[in-house]
C-alpha positions, -999 to 999 in steps of 0.1 A, spaced: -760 -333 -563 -762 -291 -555 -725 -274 -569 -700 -286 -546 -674 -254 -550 -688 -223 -543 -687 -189 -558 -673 -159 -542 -683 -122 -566 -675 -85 -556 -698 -60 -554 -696 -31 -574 -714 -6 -598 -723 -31 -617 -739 -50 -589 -755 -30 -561 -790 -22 -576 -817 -49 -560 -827 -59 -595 -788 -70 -600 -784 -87 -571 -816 -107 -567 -803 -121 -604 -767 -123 -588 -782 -144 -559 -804 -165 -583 -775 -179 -605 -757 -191 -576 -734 -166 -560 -726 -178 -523 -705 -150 -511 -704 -116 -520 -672 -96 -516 -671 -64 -507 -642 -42 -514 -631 -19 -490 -606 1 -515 -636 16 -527 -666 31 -509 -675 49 -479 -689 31 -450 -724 43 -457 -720 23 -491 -712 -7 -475 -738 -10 -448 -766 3 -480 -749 -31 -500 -750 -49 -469 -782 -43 -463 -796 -50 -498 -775 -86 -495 -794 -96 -465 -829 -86 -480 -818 -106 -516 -812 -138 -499 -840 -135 -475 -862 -129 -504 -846 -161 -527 -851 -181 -493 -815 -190 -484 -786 -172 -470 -752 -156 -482 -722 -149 -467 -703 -112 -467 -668 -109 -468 -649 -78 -458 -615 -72 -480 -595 -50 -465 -571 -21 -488 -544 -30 -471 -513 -5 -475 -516 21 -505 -482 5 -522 -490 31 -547 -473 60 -571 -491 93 -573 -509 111 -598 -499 127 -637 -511 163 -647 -528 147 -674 -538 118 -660 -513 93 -674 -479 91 -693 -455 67 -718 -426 55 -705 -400 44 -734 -375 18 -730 -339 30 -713 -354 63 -698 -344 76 -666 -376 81 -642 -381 90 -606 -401 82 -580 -400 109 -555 -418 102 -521 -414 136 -509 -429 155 -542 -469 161 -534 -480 175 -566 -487 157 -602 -461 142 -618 -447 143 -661 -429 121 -675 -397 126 -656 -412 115 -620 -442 113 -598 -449 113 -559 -452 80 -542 -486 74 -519 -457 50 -501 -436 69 -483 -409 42 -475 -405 31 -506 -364 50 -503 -355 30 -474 -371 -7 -487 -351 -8 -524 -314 -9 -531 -294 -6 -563 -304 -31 -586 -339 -34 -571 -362 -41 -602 -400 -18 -591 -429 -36 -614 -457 -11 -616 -494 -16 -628 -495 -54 -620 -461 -61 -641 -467 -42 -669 -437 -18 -664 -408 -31 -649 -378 -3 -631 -345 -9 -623 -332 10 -593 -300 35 -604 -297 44 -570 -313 64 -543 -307 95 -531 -327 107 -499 -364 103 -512 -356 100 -547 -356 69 -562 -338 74 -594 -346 43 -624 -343 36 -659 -373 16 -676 -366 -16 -687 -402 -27 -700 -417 8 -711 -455 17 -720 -487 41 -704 -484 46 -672 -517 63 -653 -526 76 -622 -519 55 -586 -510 20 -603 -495 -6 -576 -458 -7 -572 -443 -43 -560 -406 -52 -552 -394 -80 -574 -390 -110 -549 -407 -91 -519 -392 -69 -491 -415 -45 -486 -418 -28 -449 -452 -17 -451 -476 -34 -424 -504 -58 -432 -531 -34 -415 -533 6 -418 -553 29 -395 -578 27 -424 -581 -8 -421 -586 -13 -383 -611 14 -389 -628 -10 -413 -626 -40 -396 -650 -13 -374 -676 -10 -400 -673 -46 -414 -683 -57 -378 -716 -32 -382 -726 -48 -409 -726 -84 -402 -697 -95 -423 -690 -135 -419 -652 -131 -436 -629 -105 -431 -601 -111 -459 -568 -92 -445 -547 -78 -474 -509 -92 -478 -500 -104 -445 -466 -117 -441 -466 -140 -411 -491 -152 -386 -488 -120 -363 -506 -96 -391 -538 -124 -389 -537 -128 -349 -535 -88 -347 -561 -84 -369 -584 -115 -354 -582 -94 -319 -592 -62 -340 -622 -80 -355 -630 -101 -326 -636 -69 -303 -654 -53 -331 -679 -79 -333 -684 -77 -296 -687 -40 -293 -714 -45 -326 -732 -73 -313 -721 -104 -339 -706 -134 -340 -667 -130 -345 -660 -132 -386 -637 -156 -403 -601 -141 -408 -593 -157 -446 -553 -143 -455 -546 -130 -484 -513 -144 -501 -500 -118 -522 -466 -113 -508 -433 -133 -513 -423 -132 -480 -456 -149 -473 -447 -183 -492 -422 -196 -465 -443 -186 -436 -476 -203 -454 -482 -227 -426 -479 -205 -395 -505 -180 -415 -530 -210 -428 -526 -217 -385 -536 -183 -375 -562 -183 -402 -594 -197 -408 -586 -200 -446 -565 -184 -475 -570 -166 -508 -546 -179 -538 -547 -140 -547 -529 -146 -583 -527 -104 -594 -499 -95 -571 -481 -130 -559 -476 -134 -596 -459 -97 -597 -435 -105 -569 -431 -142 -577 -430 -143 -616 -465 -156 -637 -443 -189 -641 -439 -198 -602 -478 -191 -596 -497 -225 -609 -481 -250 -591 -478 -220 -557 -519 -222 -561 -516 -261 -561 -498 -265 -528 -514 -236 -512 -545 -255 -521 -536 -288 -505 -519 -272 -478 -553 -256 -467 -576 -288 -471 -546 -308 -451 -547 -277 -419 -587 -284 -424 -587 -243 -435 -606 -230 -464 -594 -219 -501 -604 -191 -522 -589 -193 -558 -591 -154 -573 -576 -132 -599 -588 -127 -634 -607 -161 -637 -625 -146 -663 -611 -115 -671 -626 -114 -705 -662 -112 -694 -661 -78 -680 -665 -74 -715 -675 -99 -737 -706 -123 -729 -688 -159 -733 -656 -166 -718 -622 -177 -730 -617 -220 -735 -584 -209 -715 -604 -192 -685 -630 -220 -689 -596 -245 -683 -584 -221 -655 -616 -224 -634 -615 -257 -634 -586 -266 -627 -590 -242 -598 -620 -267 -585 -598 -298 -592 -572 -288 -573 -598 -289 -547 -603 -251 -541 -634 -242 -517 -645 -208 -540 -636 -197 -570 -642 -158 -572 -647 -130 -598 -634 -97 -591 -641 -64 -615 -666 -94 -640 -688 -89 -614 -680 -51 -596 -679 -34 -633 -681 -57 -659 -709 -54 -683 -725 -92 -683 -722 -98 -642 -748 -121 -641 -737 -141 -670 -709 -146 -655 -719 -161 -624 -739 -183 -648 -711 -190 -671 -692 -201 -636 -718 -220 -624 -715 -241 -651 -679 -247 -656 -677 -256 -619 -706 -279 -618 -690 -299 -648 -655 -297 -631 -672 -314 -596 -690 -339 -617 -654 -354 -630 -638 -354 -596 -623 -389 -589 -634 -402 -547 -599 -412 -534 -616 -412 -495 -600 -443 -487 -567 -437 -496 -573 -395 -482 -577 -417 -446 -545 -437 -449 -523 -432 -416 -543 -402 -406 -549 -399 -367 -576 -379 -348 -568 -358 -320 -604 -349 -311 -637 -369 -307 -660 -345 -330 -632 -349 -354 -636 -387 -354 -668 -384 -362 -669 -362 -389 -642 -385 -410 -665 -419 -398 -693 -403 -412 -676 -399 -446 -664 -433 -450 -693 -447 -437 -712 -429 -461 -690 -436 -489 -689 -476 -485 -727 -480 -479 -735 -458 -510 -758 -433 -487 -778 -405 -499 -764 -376 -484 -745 -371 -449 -764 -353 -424 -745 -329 -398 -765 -311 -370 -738 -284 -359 -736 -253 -339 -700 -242 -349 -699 -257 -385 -671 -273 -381 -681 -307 -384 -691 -298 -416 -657 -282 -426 -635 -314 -413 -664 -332 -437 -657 -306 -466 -618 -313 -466 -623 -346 -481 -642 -357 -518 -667 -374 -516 -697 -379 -543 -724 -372 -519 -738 -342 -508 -729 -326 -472 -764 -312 -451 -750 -293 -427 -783 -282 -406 -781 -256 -375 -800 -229 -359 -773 -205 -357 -777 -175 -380 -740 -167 -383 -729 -205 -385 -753 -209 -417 -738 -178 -435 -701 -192 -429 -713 -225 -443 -718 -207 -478 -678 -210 -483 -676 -245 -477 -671 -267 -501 -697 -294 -506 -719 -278 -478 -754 -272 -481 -767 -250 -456 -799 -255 -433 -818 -233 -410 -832 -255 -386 -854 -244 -357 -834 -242 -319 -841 -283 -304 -820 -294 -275 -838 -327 -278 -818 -350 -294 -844 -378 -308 -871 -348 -317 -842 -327 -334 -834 -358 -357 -865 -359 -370 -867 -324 -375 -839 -324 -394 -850 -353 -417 -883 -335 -420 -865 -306 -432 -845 -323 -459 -880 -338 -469 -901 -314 -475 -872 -297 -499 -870 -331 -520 -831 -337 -509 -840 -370 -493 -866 -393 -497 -884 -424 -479 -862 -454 -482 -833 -432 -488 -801 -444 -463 -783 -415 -445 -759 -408 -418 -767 -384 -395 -738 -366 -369 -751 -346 -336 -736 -340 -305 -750 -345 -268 -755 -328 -251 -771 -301 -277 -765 -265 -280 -729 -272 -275 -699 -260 -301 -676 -293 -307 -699 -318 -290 -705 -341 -319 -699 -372 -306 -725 -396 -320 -730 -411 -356 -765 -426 -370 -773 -443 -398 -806 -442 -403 -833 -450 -428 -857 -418 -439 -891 -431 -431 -880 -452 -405 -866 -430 -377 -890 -436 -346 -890 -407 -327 -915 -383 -306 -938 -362 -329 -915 -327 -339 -924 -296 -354 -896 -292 -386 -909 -257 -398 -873 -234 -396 
């Protein structure tokens, strides 16, 4: 069987050179992440267009997600760089200083920081690693006294224990980059912390007239939980949403490490049950962005991540700056393939009391249990919109998922599903000659073979999103149809 869960890396310095990717691409990365904290928009369309030409060249596609900054929740900058807080010192954070700070204060890059925190208020700065209590606040001062001290450096995060910061999900920076993610194809655009369903519909409109104004398909909006506030309003954002990222690094700040396991559980199965997609990120191997092997715990961590039932797993500075990025994605590959190899099928009971509201959803869950109980090859989907293949994807299943289209933007979503294997398949509104094409197809790559069992979903008629209404089982060899020409 191909790697059912997929893996999600970010460009970086370590990764943009052709040589880099092509090896990127070749140990298995499905989705490369590009980082809009960093970069012009030049340097994004150049990584963009070195992507494209990477997969074209290993003869399959990958997607491009867009991660937006998101609000600069940020402290200023030290005249020499960085300081060293000690335990019961008074410090301020001052939001209308603009010049470098000592070890006494620093500016803030958020402005409204004053108005959001209260007496009391513990600030964690650099992802936990100093913690603030608020004294009091006098007009833009913010006066503290460290409770967990240690080096402090230039423009580290600040988070609110618990939440309650004002700041919006989308700057004018970010609208501005939904702009260039839509010039350069992207198939995700992942919105930093949003903290209801309005931040992902606001930003879907953004990117959805961006993508018409640049000529594309309409991206993926995946939501970022990062924010406490977030938590209680999970399943109105998973609704507005095409998937979620468990994004560990600063939930874990305003949530406490303790509460974030079993959060990533649930957000997990809350995604598969809305039939959304799930990224699982933050320091899955932290360790490699220096050493070549990782940690037995990270190791654990990733796979749990897949058993849980996570669509990607993703790598963050291992692959942007780390010094092995390639062995990481091969060290990944590995842990996740073993990890999909153990999973348990539970398809019968996953079907118990489950109703469908829509035909082509019918049909995708048939298939699968159909499938399952006549111990098929693989499961066939013809789609235009994919998502077939994603109601498919929600459920285990030990058999691979072919999900075969001749839409160029459908294909490079397809990378993020899980269990999904992507085909390009040549335009056919002919029902009969477009099953054989697609069997042909699956042939001549050795994924099916004569005398092989297989169920096959297409809709009628063709060329129409969310027409699948017909299920096939069919014997390769066998399928009696008018002569059809399968090259892609």
């Amino acid at each position: 069987m191909p790697r059912a869960t997929k893996i999600v890396a970010t460009l970086g310095p370590a990764s943009t050179e052709p040589d880099v990717l092509a090896k990127l691409v070749a140990a298995g990365v499905d989705v490369f992440r590009f980082n809009f904290s960093h970069g012009t928009a030049d340097d994004h369309l150049l990584r963009a267009d070195r992507v494209r030409t990477a997969a074209r060249n290993a003869g399959r596609e990958v997607a491009i997600m867009a991660d937006l900054q998101g609000p600069k929740i940020r402290i200023g900058k030290f005249t020499d760089g960085r300081i060293v807080l000690e335990v019961d010192a008074p410090f301020v954070l001052d939001a209308a200083f603009e010049g470098p700070g000592d070890g006494g204060h620093v500016g803030l890059d958020y402005k409204e920081l004053p108005r959001d925190v209260r007496p009391d208020d513990v600030l964690l700065l650099n992802d936990g690693l100093i913690v603030l209590v608020v004294e009091r606040v006098e007009g833009s001062r913010i006066h503290t006294t460290v409770r967990v001290g240690g080096e402090l450096s230039n423009n580290k995060g600040i988070n609110r224990q618990g939440g309650g910061l004002t700041a919006p999900a989308l700057t004018m920076k970010d609208m501005e980059d939904i702009k260039t993610a839509m010039r350069l194809g992207a198939d995700y655009v992942a919105v930093s912390f949003p903290k209801n369903a309005t931040d992902m519909s606001l930003a879907r409109l953004l990117a959805n007239a961006a993508a018409t104004e640049a000529g594309v398909a309409p991206p993926y909006m995946i939501a970022k939980i990062e924010r406490a506030e977030a938590i209680p309003a999970l399943q109105e954002i998973l609704d507005a949403s095409d998937g979620i990222m468990v994004a560990r690094g600063d939930l874990a700040v305003e949530v406490g490490n303790p509460a974030v396991p079993a959060l990533q559980k649930r957000m997990i199965k809350m995604a598969r049950a809305s039939n959304k997609l799930a990224i699982t990120a933050t320091q899955m191997m932290e360790s490699m962005i220096v050493n070549a092997i990782p940690t037995r715990a990270e190791v654990s961590d990733v796979a749990n991540a897949v058993l849980d039932g996570t669509d990607a797993v993703m790598l963050s500075a291992e692959t942007a700056s780390g010094r092995h990025p390639v062995a990481t994605v091969q060290a990944m590959s590995a842990i996740v393939t073993a990890a999909d190899e153990s999973e348990t099928v539970k398809l019968d009971a996953d079907f118990l009391d489950q109703t469908f509201a829509r035909v082509d959803q019918s049909i995708a869950y048939g298939a699968l249990f159909t499938a399952h109980h006549l111990r098929c090859k693989a499961i066939v989907a013809l789609t235009e919109s994919g998502s077939t293949a994603l109601w498919m994807s929600r459920h285990d299943i030990d058999l691979p998922i072919y999900a075969v289209t001749p839409r160029m933007p459908t294909l490079r979503k397809l990378s993020l599903f899980r269990n999904v294997r992507a085909i390009e398949m040549a335009e056919n509104f002919d029902r009969d000659s477009a099953l054989v094409q697609a069997v042909q197809l699956l042939q001549r790559q050795d994924l099916v073979a004569s005398g092989d069992l297989i169920v096959i979903t297409i809709g009628e008629p063709m060329g129409s999103p969310g027409g699948t209404n017909t299920l096939k089982i069919v014997k390769v060899g066998e399928l009696l149809a008018r002569p059809a020409d399968a090259s892609a």
